[in-house]
C-alpha positions as a Markdown table, in Angstrom:
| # | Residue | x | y | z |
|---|---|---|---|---|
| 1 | Unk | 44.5 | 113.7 | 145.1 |
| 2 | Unk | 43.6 | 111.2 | 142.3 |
| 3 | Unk | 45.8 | 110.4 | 139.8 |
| 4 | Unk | 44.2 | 112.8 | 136.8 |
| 5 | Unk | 44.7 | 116.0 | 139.5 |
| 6 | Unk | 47.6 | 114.7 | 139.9 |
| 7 | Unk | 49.2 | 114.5 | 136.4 |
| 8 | Unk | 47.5 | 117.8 | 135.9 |
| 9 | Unk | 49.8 | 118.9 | 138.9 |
| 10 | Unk | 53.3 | 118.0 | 137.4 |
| 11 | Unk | 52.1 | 118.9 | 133.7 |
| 12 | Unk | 51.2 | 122.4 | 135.6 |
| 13 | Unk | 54.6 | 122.7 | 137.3 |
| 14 | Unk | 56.2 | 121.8 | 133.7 |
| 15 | Unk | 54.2 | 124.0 | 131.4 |
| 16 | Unk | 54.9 | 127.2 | 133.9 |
| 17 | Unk | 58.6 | 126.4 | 135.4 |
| 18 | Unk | 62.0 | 126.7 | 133.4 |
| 19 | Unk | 63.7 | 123.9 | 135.4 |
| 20 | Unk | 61.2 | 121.7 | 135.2 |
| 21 | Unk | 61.0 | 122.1 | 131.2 |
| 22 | Unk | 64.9 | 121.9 | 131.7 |
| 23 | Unk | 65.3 | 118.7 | 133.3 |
| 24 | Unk | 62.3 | 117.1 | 131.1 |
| 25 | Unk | 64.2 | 117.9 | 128.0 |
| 26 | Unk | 67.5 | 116.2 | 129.5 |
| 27 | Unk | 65.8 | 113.1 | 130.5 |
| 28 | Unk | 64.5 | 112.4 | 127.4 |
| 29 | Unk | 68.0 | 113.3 | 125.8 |
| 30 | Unk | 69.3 | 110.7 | 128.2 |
| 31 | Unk | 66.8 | 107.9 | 127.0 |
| 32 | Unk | 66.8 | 108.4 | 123.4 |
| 33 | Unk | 70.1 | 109.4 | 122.3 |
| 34 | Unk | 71.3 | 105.9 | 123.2 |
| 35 | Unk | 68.5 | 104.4 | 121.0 |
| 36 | Unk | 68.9 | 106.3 | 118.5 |
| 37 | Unk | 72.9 | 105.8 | 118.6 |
| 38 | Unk | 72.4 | 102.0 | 118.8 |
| 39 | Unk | 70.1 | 101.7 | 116.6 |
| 40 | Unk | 72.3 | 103.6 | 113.6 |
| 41 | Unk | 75.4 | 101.9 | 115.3 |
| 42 | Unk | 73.8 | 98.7 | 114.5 |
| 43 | Unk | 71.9 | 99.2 | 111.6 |
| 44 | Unk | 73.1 | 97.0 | 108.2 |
| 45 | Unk | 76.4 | 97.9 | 106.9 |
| 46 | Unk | 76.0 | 100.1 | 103.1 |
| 47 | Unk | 78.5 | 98.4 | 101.2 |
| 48 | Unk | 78.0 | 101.4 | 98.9 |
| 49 | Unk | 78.6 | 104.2 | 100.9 |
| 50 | Unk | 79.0 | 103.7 | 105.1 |
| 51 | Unk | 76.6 | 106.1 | 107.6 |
| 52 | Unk | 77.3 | 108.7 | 109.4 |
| 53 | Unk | 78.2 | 107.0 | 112.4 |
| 54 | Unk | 80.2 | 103.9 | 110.6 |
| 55 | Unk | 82.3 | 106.5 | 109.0 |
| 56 | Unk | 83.4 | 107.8 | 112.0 |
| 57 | Unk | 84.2 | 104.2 | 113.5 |
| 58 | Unk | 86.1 | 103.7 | 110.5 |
| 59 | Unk | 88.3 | 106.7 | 110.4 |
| 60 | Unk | 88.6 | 106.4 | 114.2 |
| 61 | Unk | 89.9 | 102.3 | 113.7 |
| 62 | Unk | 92.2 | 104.1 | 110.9 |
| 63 | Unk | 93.7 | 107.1 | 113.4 |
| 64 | Unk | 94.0 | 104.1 | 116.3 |
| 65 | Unk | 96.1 | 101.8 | 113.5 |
| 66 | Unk | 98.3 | 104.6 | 112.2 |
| 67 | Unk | 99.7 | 105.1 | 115.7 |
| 68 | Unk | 100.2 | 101.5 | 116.7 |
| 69 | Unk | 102.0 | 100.9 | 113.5 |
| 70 | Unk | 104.3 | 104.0 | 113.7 |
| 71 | Unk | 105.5 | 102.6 | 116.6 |
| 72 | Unk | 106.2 | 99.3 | 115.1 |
| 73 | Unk | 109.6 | 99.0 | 113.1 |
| 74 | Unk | 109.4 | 98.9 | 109.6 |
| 75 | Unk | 111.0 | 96.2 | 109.2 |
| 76 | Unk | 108.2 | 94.6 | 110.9 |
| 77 | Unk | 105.3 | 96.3 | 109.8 |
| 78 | Unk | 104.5 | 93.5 | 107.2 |
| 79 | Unk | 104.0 | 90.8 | 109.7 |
| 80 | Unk | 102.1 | 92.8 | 112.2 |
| 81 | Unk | 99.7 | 90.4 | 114.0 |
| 82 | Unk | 96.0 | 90.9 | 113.5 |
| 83 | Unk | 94.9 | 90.4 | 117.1 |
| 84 | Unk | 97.7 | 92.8 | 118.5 |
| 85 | Unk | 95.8 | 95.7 | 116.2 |
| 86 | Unk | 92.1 | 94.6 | 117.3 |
| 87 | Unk | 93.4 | 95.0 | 120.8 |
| 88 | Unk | 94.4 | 98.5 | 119.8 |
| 89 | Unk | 90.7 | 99.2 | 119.3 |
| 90 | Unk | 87.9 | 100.3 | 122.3 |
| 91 | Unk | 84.7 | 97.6 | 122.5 |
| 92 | Unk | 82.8 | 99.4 | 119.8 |
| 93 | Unk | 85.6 | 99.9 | 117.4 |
| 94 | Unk | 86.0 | 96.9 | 118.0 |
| 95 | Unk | 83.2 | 95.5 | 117.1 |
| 96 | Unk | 82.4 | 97.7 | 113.7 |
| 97 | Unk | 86.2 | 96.3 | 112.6 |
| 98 | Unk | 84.7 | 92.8 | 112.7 |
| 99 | Unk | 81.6 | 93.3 | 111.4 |
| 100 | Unk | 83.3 | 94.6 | 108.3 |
| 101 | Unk | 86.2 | 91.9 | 108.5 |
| 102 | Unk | 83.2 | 89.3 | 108.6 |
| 103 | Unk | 81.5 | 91.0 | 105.2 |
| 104 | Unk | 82.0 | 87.7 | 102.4 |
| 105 | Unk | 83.2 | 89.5 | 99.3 |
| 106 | Unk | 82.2 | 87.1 | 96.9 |
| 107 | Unk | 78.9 | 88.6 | 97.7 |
| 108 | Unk | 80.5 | 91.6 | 96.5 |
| 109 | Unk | 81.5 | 90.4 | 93.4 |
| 110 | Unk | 85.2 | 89.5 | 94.0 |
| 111 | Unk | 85.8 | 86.0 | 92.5 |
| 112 | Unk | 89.4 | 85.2 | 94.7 |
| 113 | Unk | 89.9 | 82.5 | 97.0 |
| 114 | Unk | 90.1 | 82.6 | 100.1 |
| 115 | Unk | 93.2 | 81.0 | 101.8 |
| 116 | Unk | 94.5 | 79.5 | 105.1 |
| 117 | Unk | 96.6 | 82.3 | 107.1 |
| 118 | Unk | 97.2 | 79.5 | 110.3 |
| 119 | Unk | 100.4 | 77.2 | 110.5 |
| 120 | Unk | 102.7 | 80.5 | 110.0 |
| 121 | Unk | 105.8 | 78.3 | 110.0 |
| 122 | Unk | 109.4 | 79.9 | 109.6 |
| 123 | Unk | 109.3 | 83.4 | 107.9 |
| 124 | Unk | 112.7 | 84.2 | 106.2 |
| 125 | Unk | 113.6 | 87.7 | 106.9 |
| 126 | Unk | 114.9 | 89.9 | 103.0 |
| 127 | Unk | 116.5 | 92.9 | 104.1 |
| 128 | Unk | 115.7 | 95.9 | 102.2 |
| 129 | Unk | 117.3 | 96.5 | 98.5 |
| 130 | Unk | 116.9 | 99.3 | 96.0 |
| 131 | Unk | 116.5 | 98.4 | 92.2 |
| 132 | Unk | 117.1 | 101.0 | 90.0 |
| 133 | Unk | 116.2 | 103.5 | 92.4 |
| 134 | Unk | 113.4 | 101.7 | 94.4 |
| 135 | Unk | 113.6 | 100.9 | 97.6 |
| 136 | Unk | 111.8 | 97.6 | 98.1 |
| 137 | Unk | 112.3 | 97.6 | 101.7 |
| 138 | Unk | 112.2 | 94.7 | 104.3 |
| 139 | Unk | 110.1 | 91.4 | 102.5 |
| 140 | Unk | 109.2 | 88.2 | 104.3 |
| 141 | Unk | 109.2 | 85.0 | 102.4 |
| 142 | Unk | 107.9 | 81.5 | 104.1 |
| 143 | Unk | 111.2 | 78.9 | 104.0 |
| 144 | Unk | 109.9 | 76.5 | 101.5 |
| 145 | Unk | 109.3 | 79.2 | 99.1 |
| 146 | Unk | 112.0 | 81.1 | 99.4 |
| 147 | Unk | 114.6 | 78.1 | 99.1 |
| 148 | Unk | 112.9 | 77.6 | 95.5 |
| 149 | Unk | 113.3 | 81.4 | 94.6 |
| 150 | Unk | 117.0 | 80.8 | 95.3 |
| 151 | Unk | 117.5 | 78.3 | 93.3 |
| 152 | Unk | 115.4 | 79.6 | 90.6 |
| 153 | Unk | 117.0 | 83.5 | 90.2 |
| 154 | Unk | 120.1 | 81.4 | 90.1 |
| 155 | Unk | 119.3 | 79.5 | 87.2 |
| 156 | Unk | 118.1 | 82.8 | 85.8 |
| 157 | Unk | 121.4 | 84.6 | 85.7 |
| 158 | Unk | 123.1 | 81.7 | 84.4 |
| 159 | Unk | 120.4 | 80.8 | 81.5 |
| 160 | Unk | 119.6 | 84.7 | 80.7 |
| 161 | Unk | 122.1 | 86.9 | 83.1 |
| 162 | Unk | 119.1 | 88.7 | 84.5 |
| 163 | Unk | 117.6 | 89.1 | 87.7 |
| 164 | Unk | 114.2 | 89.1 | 89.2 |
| 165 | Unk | 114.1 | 90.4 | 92.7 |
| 166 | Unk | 110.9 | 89.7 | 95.1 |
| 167 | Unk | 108.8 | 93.1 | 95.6 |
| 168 | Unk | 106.3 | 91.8 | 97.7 |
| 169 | Unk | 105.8 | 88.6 | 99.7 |
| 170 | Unk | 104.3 | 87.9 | 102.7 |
| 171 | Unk | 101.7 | 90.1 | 104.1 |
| 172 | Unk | 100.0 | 89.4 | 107.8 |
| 173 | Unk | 95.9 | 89.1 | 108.2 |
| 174 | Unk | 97.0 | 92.3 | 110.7 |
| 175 | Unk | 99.0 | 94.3 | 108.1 |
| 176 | Unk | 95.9 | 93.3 | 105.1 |
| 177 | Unk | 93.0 | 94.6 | 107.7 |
| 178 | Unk | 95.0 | 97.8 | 108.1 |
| 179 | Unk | 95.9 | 98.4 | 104.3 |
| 180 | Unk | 92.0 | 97.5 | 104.0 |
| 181 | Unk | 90.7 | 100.2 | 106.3 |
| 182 | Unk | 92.8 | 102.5 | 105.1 |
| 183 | Unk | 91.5 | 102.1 | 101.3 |
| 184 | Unk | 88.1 | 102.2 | 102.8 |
| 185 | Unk | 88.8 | 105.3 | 104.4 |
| 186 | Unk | 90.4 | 107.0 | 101.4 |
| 187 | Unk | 87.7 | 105.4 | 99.3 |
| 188 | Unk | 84.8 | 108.0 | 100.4 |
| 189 | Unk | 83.7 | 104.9 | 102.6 |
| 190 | Unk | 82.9 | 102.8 | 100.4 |
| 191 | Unk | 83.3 | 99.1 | 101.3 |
| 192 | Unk | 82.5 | 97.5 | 97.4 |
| 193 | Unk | 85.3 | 100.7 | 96.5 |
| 194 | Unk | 87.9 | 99.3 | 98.9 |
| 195 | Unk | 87.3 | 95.8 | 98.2 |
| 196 | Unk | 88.2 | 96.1 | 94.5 |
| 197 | Unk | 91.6 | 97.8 | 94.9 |
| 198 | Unk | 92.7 | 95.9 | 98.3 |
| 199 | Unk | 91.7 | 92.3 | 99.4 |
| 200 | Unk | 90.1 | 91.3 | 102.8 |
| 201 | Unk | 92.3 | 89.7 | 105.0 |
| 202 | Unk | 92.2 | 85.9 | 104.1 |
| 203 | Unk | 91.2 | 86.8 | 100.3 |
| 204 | Unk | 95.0 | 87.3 | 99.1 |
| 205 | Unk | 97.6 | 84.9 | 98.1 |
| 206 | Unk | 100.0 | 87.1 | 99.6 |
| 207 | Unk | 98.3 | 86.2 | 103.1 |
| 208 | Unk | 99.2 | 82.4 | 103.2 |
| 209 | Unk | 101.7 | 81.3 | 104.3 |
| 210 | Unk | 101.9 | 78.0 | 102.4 |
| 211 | Unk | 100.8 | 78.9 | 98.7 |
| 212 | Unk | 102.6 | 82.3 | 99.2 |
| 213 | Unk | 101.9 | 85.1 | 96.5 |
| 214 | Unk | 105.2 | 86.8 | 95.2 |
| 215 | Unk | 104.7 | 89.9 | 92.9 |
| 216 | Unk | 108.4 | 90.2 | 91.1 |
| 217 | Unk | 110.5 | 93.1 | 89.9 |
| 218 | Unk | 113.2 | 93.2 | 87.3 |
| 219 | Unk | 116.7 | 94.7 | 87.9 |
| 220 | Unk | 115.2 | 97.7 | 85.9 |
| 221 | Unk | 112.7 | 98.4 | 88.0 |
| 222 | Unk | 109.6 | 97.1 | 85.9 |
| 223 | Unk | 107.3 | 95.1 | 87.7 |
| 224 | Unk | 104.1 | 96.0 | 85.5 |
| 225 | Unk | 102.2 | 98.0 | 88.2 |
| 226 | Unk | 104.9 | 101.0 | 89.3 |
| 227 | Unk | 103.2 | 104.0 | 88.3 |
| 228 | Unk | 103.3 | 104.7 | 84.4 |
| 229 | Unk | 103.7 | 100.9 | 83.7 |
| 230 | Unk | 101.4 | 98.1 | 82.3 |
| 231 | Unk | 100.8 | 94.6 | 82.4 |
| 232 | Unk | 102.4 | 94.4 | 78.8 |
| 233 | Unk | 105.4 | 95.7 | 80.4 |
| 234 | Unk | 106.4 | 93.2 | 82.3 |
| 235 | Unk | 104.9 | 90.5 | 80.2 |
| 236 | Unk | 107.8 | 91.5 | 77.3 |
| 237 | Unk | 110.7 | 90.7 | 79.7 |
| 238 | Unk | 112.9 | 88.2 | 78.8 |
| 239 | Unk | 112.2 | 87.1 | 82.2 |
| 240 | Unk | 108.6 | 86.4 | 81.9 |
| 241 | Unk | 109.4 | 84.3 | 79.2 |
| 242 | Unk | 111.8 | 82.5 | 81.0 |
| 243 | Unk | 109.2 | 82.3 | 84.3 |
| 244 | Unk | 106.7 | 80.5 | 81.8 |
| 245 | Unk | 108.9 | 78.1 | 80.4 |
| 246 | Unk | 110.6 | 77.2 | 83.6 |
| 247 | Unk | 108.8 | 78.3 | 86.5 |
| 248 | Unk | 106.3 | 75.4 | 87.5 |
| 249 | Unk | 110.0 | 73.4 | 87.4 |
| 250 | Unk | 110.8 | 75.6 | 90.8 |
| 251 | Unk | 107.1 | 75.2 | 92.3 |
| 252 | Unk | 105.8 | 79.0 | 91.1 |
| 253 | Unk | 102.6 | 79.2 | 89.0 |
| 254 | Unk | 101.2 | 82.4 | 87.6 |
| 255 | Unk | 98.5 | 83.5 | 89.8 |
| 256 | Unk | 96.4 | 85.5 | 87.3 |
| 257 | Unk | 97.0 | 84.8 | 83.6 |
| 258 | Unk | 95.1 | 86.3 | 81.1 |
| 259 | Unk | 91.1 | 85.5 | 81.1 |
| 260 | Unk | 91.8 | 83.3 | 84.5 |
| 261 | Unk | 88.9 | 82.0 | 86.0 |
| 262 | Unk | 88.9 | 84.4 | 88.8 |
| 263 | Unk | 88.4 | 87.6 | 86.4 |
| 264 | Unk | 91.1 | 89.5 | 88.0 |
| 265 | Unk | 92.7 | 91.0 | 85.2 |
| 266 | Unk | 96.2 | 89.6 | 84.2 |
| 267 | Unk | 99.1 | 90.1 | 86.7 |
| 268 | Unk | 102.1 | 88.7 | 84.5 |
| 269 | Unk | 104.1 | 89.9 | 87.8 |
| 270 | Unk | 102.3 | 87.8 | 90.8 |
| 271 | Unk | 103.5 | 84.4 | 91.0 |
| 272 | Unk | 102.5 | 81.7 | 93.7 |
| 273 | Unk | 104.2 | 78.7 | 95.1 |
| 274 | Unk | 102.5 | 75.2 | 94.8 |
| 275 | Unk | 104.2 | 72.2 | 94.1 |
| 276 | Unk | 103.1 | 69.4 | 91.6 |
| 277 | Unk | 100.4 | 72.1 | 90.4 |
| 278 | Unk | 98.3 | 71.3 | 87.1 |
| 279 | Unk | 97.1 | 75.0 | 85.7 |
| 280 | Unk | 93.3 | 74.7 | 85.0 |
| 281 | Unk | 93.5 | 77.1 | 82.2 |
């Protein structure tokens, strides 16, 4: 039999036997569902608005990090480490996690720094407080800085008898990629979405752990960004006033004044320590 009777043969046997058609359809099924799922698994990240498939990956990444981290103590959710929560993840969540993680978001049009998160050094542990009626909860604050917000709230009762308590400090890379998916998740998936109203790990002062960001609260509650408040809110506080006058005295700069060179709009409540600093603006 040549080889033209017999392709005629099988096509025959094919065209005229269920099984045949059957087991046809399920080998090709078997070769091109993997391409086609690699090749959409792969395909260029839509900053805009993720695929099909990279939606899934992400709200799978988000399911695997909501578990971990309700198993994790409050207390130490903040410092959760980054590679303990990739571990979390199977090979291909994995890998979509640091494709995303690897996305440079000045491309995107944030204008931040990005800052060292290595060199941890000692992390002092601020047990939770309420202030009028908010519950700040557990804050970590590297040594160096939080020695100079001692001595400088102290020197704020006595000059002005007020108080400015710490609402957030430092945030691990592990505990920003979380927050991060979790925008992008409840941001219809949209990576340029998330990236404006959370920073990639690495792209936040509050991720370093020597020029530490510091967003404060008064003892009335008014930090500037609590829901119904403004920037202007905080920025008529006696305290503000007294934080521009004296704070570069106690190594904390204002991170984001108004027009700063970063165009992140003004944050009279985030503060960051650096000593001997000269403000470019």
């Amino acid at each position: 039999m040549n080889e033209e009777n017999i392709f005629l043969y099988y096509f025959e046997k094919v065209r005229s036997n269920l099984k045949y058609q059957i087991a046809l359809i399920i080998l090709l099924a078997l070769i091109l569902i993997p391409i086609v799922f690699i090749y959409i698994y792969t395909d260029s990240l839509d900053t805009k608005e993720l695929n099909s498939f990279h939606q899934y990956f992400a709200q799978s990444i988000k399911e695997d990090w909501d578990e971990y981290m309700e198993g994790v103590p409050e207390n130490e959710r903040n410092i959760v480490e980054y590679k303990k929560l990739m571990d979390e993840l199977g090979f291909l969540e994995g890998h979509f996690a640091r494709r995303v993680f690897e996305i440079d978001p000045i491309n995107l049009g944030f204008k931040g720094q990005k800052h060292v998160t290595q060199n941890l050094g000692v992390l002092i542990e601020m047990p939770p407080v309420t202030v009028n009626g908010l519950n700040l909860g557990t804050r970590y604050v590297p040594e160096h800085a939080y020695n100079d917000y001692n001595n400088m709230v102290t020197e704020i009762r006595e000059n002005i008898g007020r108080m400015l308590y710490i609402q957030k400090g430092y945030i691990s890379p592990g505990k920003q990629a979380y927050e991060f998916i979790t925008s992008l998740v409840e941001n219809d998936y949209s990576i340029e979405t998330a990236i404006g109203k959370v920073s990639m790990p690495g792209y936040t002062e509050h991720n370093s752990p020597l020029r530490v960001g510091l967003d404060f609260i008064n003892g009335d509650g008014i930090s500037g960004h609590e829901p119904g408040q403004k920037a202007s809110d905080f920025e008529k506080l006696a305290e503000y006033k007294w934080l521009q006058v004296n704070g570069t005295r106690h190594n904390f700069h204002i991170s984001y004044p108004k027009n700063n060179q970063f165009g992140v709009p003004f944050q009279p409540w985030q503060w960051h320590w650096e000593p001997g600093k000269k403000l470019p603006w």
